[in-house]
C-alpha positions as CSV (number, residue, x, y, z in Angstrom):
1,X,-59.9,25.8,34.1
2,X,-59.7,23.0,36.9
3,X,-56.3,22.4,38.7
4,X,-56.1,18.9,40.3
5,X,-53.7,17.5,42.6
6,X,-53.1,14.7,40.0
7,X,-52.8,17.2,37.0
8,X,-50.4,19.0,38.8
9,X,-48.1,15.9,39.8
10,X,-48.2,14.6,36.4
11,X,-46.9,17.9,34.9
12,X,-44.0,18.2,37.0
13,X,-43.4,14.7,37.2
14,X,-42.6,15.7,33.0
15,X,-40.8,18.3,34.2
16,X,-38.2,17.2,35.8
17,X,-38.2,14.1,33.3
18,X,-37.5,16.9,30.5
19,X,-34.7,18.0,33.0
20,X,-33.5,15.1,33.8
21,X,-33.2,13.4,30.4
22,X,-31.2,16.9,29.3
23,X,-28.4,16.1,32.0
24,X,-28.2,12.3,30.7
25,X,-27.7,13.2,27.3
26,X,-25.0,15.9,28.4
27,X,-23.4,13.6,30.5
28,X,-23.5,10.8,28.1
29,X,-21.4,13.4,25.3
30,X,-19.0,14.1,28.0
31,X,-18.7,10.6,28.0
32,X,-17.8,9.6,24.7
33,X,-16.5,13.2,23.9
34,X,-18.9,13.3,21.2
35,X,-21.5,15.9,20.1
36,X,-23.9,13.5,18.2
37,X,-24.2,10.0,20.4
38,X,-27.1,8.4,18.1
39,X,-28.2,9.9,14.6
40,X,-31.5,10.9,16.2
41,X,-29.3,13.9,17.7
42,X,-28.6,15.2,14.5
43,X,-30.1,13.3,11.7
44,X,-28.2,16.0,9.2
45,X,-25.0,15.8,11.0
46,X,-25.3,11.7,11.3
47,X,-25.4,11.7,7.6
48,X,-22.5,13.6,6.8
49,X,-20.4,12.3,9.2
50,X,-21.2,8.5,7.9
51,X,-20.6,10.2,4.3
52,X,-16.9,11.6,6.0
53,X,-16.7,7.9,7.4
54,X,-16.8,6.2,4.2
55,X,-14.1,8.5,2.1
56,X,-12.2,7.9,5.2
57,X,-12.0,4.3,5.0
58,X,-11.4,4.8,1.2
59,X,-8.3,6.4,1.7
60,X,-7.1,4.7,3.6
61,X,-7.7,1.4,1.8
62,X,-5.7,3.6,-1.1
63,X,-2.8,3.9,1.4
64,X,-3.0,0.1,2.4
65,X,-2.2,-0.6,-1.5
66,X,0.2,1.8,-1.8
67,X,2.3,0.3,1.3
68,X,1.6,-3.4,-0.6
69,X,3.3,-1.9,-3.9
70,X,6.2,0.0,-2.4
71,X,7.1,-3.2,-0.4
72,X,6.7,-5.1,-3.7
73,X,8.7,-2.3,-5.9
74,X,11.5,-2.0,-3.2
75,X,12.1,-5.8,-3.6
76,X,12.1,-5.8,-7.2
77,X,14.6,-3.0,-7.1
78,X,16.5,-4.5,-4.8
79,X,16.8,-7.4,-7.1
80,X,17.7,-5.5,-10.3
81,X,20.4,-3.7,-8.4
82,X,21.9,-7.5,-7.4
83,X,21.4,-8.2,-10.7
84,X,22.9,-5.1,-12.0
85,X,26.3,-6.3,-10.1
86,X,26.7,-9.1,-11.2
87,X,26.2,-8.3,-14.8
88,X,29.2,-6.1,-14.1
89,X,31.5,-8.9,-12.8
90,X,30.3,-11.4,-16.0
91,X,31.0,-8.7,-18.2
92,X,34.7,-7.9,-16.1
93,X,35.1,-11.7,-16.6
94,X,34.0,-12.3,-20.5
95,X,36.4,-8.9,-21.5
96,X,39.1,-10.9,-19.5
97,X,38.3,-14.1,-21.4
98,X,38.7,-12.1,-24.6
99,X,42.7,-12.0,-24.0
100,X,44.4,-14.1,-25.7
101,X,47.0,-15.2,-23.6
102,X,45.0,-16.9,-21.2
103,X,45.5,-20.8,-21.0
104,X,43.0,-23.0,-21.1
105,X,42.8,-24.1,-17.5
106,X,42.5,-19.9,-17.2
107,X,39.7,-20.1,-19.7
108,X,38.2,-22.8,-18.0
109,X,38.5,-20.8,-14.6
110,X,36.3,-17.6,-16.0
111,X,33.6,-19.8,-17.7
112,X,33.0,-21.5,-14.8
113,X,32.8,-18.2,-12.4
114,X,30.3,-16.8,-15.1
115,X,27.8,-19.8,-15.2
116,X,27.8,-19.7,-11.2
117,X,27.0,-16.1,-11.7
118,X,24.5,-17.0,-13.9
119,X,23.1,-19.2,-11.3
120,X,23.3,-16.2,-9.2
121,X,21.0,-14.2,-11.7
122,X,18.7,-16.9,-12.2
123,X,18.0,-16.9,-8.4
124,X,17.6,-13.4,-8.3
125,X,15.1,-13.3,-11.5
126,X,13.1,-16.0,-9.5
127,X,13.0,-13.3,-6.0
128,X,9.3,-13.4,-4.1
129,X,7.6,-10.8,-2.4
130,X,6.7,-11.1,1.4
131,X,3.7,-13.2,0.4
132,X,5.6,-15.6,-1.3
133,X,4.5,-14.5,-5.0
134,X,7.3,-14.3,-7.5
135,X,8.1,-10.8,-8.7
136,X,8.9,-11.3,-12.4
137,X,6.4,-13.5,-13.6
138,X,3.7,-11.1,-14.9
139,X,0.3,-12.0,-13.8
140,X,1.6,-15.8,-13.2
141,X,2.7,-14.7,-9.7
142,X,2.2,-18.2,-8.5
143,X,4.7,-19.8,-10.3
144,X,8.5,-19.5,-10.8
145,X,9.6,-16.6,-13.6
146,X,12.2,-18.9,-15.2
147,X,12.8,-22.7,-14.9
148,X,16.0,-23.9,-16.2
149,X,15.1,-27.5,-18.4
150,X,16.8,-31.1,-18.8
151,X,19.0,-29.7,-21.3
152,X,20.0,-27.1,-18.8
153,X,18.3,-24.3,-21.3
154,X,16.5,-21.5,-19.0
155,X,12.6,-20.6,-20.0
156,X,10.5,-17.8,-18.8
157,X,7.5,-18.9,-17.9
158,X,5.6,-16.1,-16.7
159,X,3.3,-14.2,-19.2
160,X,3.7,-10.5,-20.2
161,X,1.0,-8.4,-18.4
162,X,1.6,-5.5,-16.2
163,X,-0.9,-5.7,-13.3
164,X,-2.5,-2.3,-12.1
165,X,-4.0,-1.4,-8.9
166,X,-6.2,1.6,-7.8
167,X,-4.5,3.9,-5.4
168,X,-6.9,6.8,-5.6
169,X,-10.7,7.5,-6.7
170,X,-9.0,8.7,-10.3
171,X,-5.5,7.1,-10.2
172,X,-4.2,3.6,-11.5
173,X,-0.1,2.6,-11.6
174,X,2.1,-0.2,-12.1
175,X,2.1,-3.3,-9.9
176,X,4.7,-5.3,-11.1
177,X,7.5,-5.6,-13.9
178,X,7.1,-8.8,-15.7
179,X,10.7,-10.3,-16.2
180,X,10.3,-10.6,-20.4
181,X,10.6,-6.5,-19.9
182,X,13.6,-6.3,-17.7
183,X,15.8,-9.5,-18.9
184,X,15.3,-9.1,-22.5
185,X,16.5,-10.8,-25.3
186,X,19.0,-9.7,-27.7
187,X,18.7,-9.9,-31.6
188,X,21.6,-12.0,-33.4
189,X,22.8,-12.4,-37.0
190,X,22.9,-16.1,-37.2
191,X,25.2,-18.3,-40.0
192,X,22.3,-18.0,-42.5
193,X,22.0,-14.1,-41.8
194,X,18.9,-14.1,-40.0
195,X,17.6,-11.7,-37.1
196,X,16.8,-13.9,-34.2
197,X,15.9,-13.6,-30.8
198,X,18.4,-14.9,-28.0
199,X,17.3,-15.0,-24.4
200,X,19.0,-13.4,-21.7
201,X,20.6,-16.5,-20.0
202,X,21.3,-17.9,-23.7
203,X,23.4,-15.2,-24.0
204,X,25.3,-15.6,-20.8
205,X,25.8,-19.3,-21.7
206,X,26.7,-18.7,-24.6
207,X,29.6,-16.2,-23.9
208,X,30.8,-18.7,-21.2
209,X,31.0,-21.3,-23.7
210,X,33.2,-19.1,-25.7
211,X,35.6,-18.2,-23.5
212,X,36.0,-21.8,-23.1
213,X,36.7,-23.0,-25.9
214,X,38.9,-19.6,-27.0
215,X,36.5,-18.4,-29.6
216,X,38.0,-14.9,-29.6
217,X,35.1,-13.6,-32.1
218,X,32.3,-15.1,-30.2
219,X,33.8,-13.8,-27.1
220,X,33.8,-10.0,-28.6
221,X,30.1,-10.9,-29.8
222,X,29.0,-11.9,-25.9
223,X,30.8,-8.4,-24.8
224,X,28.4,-6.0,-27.3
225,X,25.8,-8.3,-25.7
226,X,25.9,-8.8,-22.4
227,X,25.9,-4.6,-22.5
228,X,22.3,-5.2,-24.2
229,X,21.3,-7.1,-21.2
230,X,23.2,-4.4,-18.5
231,X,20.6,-2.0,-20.6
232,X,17.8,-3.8,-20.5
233,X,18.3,-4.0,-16.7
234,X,19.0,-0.7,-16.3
235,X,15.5,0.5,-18.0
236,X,13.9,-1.5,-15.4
237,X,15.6,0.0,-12.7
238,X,14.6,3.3,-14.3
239,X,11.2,2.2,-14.3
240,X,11.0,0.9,-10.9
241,X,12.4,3.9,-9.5
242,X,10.0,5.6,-11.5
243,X,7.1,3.7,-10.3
244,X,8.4,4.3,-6.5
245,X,8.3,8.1,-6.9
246,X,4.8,7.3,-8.2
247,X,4.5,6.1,-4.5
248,X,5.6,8.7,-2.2
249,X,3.9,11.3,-4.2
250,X,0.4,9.3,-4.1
251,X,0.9,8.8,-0.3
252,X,1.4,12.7,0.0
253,X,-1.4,13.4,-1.5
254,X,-4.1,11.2,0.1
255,X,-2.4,11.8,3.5
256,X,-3.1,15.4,2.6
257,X,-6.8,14.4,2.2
258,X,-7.1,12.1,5.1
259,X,-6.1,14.7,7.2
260,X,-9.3,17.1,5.3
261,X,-11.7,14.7,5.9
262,X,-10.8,13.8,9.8
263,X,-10.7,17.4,10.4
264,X,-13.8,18.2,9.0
265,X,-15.3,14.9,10.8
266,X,-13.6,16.2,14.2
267,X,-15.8,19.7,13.6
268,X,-19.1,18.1,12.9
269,X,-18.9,15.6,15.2
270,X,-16.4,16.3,18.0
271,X,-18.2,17.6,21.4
272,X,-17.0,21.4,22.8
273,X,-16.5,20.7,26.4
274,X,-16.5,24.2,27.7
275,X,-20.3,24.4,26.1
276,X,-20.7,21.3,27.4
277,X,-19.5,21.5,31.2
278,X,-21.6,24.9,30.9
279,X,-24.7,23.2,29.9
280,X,-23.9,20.3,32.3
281,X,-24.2,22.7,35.3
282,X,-26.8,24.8,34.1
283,X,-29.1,21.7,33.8
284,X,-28.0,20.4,37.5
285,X,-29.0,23.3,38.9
286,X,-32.2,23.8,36.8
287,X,-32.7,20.3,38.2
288,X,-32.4,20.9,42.3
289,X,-34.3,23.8,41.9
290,X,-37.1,21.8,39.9
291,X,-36.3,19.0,42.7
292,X,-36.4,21.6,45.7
293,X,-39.9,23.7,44.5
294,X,-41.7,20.5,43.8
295,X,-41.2,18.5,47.3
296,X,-42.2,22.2,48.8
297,X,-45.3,22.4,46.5
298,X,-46.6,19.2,46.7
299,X,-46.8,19.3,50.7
300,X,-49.4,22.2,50.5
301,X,-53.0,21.0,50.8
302,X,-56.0,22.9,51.6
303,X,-56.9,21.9,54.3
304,X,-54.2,23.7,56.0
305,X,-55.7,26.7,55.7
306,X,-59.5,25.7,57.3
307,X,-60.1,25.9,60.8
């Protein structure tokens, strides 16, 4: 076998290429900190670490919802609670119009506190969310819950569905509360002795009206009623709250596996820097010593040796 001065450059020319290309990619992990730059270092490890990357983002798309919906529940709670108050001051006020001493000008003095409180209510069943959507209109978040006509008769307008988000691979809950649920109608025995529905600001009207005009009976009717509508109220609340524990355990639990999958990411794909550093001076020195033996070698020539 024939060694030539060209054959031998060439080889340690790919020598200290081999080296040196060792000692950029340890230096280029140091770098970045990580163990696997570009998926050719670790085609396996690449793979899995793009798989951790995705049920990362997942998760945390999952917790982005779940802030959305707590910040939507707390204001809906909020505005039960309101509500909640001032059912107790109309009903404090329609017990008071059920005494019969009061004088008209009296009488005249609570209706008019509980239809401004009824105004209140209606302003709170009408609340919005940060993004301007209306909290109790079911699936019509766009537009108002309730809109009070020319005859000064309130409507709901929203619709009845109960919008559901995903906030995990296998897990669903409750977006919002549409407003028929919460400020419910009552049932009344009318003059003909009929069942029918009344609607929650009816109701309020109605009792208002009564104490107005001293009907004592109707009065005690708008009493057992207006406690209908402190229940209905209440239920919501409960189911709010309900909804908002819903929350916080949900967060728990994907924070929980958040922190799995970034750990397990950080193990595949994080760089040890004491192997590194080790590596890093191991291949320096392999290097000068490759550097050093070649520029000795490669001055020897034959000739040197004939006299």
């Amino acid at each position: 076998m024939k060694f030539s001065t060209p054959l031998y450059f060439e080889r340690s020319t790919q020598m200290l290429s081999d080296v040196q290309g060792k000692l950029s990619k340890t230096q280029e992990q140091l770098s970045t900190g990580k163990e696997i730059v570009r998926p050719s270092d670790a085609p396996d490890k690449a793979a899995l670490v793009t798989r951790l990357d995705t049920q990362i983002a997942r998760q945390q798309g999952y917790l982005d919802t779940l802030k959305s919906v707590n910040v939507r529940l707390t204001a809906e709670e909020t505005a039960l609670k309101n509500t909640s108050d001032v059912l107790f001051r109309i009903k404090e006020l329609t017990m008071q119009g059920a005494n019969g001493t009061l004088s008209a000008q009296d009488r005249q003095s609570v209706a008019l506190e509980m239809r401004t409180l009824r105004e209140q209510i209606l302003s709170l069943a009408n609340s919005q969310d940060a993004n301007g959507n209306y909290l109790f209109s079911g699936s019509r978040a766009s537009q108002p819950a309730f809109e009070k006509d020319d005859t000064g008769q309130i409507r709901y307008l929203g619709d009845h569905a109960r919008m559901k988000v995903n906030v995990g691979d296998n897990r669903r809950m409750n977006l919002n509360m549409p407003g028929s649920d919460t400020f419910v109608r009552v049932v009344r025995t009318n003059d003909k002795g009929e069942n029918v529905g009344v609607d929650f600001f009816q109701v309020l009207a109605d009792a208002a009206t009564a104490i107005e005009s001293g009907d004592n009976t109707t009065v005690q009717r708008g009493v057992a009623e207006i406690d209908a509508l402190q229940n209905g109220i209440s239920e919501g609340l409960g189911q709010v709250g309900a909804d908002l524990t819903v929350v916080d355990m949900q967060t728990s639990v994907l924070d929980q596996m958040l922190l799995q999958f970034k750990t397990t990411r950080s193990d595949v794909e994080d760089l040890d820097y004491t192997e590194a550093i080790t590596r890093l001076n191991r291949d320096q020195i392999a290097l000068e010593a490759a550097q050093s033996s070649f520029a000795k070698i490669s001055q020897l020539s034959l000739f040197q040796y004939i006299n």
